[in-house]
TORNUFI-814057 format. One line per field, with one value per residue: x, y, z of N, C-alpha, C in turn; residue in one letter. Coordinates in pm, whole numbers, plus 32768, in hexadecimal, padded with zeros to 4 digits. Each point is the difference from the previous one (the first is absolute). Example, Ala and Ser with C-alpha at 12.3 -4.5 7.8 and 13.67 -1.06 7.14 Angstrom:
nu <- 8527 | 7FDD;
nv <- 7DC7 | 8069;
nw <- 830C | 7FB8;
cau <- 7FA7 | 8052;
cav <- 8077 | 8077;
caw <- 8000 | 8006;
cu <- 805A | 7FB3;
cv <- 8078 | 806D;
cw <- 8000 | 8049;
resn <- A | S;
//
This chain:
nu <- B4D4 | 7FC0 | 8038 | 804E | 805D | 8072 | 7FEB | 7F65 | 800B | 80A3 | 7FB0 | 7FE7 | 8068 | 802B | 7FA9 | 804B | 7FFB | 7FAD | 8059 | 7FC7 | 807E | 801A | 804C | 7FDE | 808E | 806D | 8014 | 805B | 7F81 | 7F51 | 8055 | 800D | 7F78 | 7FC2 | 7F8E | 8002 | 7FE8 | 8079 | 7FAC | 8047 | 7FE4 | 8046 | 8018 | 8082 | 7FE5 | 7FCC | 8034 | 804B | 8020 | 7FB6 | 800A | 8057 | 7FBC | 7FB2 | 7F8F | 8003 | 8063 | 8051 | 803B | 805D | 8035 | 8052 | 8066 | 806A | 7FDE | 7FA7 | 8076 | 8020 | 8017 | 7FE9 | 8065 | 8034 | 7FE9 | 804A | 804B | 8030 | 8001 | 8045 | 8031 | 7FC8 | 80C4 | 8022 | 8026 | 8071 | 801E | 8070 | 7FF3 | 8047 | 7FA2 | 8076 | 8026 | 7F84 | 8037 | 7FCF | 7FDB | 7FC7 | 808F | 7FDC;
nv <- C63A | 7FA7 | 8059 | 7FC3 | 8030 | 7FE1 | 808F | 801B | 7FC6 | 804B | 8087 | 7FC7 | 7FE0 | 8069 | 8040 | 7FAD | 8052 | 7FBA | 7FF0 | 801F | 7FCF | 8043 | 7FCC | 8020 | 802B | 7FDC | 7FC1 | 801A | 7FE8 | 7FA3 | 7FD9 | 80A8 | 7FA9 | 7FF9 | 8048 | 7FDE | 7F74 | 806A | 8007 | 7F91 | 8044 | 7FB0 | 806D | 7FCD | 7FCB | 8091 | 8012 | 7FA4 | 804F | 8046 | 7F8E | 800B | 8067 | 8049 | 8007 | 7F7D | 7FDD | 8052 | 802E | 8007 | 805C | 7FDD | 807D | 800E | 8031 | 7F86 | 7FFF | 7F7E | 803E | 809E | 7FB9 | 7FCF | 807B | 8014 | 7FBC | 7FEA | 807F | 7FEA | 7FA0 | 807D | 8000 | 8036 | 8087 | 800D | 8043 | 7FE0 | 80B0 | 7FE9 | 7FAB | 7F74 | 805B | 801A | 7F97 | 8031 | 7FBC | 7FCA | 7FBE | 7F9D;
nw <- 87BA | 8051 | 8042 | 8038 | 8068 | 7FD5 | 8030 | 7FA2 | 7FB0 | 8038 | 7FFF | 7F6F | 8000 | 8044 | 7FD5 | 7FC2 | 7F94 | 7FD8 | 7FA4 | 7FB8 | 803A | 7F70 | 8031 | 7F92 | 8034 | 7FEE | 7FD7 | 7FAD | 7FB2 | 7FFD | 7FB6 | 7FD8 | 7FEB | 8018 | 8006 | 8097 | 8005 | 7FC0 | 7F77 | 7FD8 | 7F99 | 7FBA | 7FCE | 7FD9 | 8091 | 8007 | 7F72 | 804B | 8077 | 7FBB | 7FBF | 804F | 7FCF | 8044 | 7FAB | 8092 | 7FD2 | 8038 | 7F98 | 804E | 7F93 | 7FFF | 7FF9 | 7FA0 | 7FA8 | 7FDF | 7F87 | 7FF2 | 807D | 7FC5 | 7FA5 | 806F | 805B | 7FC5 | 7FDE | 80A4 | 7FE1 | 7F92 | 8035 | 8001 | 8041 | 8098 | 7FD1 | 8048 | 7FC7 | 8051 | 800F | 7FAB | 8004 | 7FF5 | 7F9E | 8021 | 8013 | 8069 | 7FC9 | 808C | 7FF0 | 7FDD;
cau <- 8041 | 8021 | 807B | 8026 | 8085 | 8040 | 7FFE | 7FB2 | 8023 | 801E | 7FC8 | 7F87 | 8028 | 801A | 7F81 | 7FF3 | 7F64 | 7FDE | 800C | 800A | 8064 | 8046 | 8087 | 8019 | 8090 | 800F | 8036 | 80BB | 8009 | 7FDB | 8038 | 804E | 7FAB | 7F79 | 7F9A | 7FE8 | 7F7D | 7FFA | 800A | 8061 | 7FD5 | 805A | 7F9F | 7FE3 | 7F86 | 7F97 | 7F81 | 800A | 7FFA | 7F7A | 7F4B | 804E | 8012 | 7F9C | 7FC6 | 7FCD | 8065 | 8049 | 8085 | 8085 | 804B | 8092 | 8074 | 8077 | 8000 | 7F8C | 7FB2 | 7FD3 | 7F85 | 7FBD | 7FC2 | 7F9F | 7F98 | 7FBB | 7FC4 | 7FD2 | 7FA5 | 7F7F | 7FC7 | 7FC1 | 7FFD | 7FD3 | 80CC | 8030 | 8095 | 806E | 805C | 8097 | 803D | 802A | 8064 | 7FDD | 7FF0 | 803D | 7FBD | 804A | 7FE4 | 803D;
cav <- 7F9B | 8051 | 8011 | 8029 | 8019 | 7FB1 | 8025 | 7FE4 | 7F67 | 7FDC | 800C | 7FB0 | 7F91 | 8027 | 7FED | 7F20 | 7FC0 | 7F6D | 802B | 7F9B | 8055 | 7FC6 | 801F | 7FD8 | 7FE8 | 7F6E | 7F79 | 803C | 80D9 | 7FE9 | 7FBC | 804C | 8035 | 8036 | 8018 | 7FAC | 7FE4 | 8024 | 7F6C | 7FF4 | 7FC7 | 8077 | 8050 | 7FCC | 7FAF | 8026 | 7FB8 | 7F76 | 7FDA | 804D | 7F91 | 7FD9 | 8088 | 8003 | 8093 | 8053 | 8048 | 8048 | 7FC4 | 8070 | 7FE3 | 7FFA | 7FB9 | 8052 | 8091 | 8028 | 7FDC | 7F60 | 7F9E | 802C | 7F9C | 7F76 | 802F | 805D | 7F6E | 7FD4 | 8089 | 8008 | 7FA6 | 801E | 7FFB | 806C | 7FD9 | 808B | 7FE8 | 801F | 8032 | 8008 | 7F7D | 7FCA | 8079 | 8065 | 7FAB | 8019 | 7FA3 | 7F55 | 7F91 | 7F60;
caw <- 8052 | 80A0 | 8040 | 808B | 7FE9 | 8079 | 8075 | 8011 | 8024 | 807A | 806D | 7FFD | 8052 | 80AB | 8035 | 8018 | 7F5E | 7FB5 | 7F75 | 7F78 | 7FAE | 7F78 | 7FA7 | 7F88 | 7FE6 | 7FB5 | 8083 | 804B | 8071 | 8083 | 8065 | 8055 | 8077 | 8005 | 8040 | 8030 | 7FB4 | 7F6D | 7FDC | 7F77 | 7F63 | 7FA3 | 7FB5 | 7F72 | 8004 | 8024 | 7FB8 | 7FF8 | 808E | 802C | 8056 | 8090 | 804C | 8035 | 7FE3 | 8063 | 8067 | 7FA3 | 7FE6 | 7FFD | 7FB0 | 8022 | 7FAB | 8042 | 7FDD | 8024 | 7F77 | 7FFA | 8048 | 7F9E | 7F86 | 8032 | 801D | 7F62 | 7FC3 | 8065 | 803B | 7F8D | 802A | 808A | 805D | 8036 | 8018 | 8031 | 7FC8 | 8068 | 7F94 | 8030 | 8018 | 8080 | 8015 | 8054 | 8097 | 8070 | 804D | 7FE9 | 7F7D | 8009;
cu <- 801F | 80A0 | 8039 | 807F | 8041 | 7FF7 | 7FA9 | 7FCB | 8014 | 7FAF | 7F7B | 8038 | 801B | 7F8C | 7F8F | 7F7B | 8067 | 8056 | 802A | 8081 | 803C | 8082 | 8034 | 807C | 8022 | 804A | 8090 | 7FB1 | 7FEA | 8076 | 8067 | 7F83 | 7F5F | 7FC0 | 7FBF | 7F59 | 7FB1 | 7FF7 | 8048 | 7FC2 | 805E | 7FBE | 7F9C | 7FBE | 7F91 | 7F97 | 7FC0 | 7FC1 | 7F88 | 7F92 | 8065 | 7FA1 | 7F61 | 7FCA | 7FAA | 8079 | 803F | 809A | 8063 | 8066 | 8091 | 8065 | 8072 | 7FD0 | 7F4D | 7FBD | 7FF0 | 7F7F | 7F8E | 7FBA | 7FAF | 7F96 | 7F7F | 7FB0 | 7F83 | 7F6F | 7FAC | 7FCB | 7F87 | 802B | 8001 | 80AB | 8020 | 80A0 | 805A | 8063 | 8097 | 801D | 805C | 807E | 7FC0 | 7FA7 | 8047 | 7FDC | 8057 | 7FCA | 800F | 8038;
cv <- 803C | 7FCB | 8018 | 8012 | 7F92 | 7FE3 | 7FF3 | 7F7A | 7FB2 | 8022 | 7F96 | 7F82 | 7FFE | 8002 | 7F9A | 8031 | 7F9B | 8042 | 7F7C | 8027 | 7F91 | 801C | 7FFA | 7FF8 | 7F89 | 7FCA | 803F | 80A6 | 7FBC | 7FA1 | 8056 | 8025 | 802C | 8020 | 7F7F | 7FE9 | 8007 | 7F5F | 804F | 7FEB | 8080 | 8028 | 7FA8 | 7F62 | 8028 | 7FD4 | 7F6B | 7FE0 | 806D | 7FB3 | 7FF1 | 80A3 | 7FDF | 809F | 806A | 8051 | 8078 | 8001 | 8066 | 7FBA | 800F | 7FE0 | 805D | 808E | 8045 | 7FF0 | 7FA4 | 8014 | 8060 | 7FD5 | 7F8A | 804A | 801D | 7F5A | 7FBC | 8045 | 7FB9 | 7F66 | 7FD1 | 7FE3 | 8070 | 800A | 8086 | 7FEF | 8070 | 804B | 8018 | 7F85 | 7FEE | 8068 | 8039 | 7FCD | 7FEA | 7F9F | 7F74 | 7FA1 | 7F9A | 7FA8;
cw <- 808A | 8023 | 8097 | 7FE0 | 806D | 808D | 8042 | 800D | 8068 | 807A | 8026 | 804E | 803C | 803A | 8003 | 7FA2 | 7FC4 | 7F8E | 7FAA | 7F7D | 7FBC | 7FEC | 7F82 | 7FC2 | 7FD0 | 8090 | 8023 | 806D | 8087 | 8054 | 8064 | 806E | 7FD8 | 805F | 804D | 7FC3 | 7F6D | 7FD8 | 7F6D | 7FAE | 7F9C | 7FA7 | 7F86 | 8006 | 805C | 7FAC | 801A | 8064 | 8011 | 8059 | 8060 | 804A | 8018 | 7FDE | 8048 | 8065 | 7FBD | 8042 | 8005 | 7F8B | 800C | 7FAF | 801A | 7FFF | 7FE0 | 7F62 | 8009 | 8040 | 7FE3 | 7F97 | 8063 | 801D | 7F7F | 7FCE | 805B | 7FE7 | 7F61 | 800E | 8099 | 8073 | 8036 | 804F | 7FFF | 7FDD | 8057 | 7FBF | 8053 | 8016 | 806C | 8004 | 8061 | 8075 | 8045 | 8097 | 800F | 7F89 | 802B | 7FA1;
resn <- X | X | X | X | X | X | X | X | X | X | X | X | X | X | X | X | X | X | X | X | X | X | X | X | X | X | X | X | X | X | X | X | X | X | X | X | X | X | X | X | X | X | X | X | X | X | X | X | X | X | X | X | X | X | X | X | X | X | X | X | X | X | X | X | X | X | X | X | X | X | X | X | X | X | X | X | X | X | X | X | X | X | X | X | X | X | X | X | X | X | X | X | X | X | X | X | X | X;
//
């Protein structure tokens, strides 16, 4: 499973790349904020909401601490999408939220 770190992350968006980011938290986390453009799907309807993702793109994974959005990556990944899971999660963002 490929990986970036937070920071890394952030530099990807300072430097205006396109990213395709998942927040997978449940609804009380994102509402203290997310990753501008992150789209919402909580972990536990990744399974549901898969035909919403596109298998030509790939996908930054997101969550507080970096396991959740691990397991989305891991599932996402055996279902041929192409996904990079964000370690440290939104603890270790340092970046603007909305």
């Amino acid at each position: 499973m490929k990986q970036l770190t937070a920071k890394e992350v952030e530099k990807l968006l300072r430097e205006g790349k396109a990213l395709n980011i998942i927040d997978v938290r449940e609804v009380d986390e994102v509402a203290t904020g997310k990753i501008q453009g992150a789209i919402h799907i909580p972990l536990g309807l990744v399974e549901f909401r898969m035909h919403e993702l596109d298998k030509s793109k790939e996908y930054i994974m997101v969550c507080r601490s970096g396991a959740r959005s691990g397991q989305a990556s891991q599932f996402l990944e055996d279902h041929g999408f192409k996904v990079i899971n964000m370690t440290g999660g939104m603890l270790a963002w340092e970046g603007e939220t909305k």
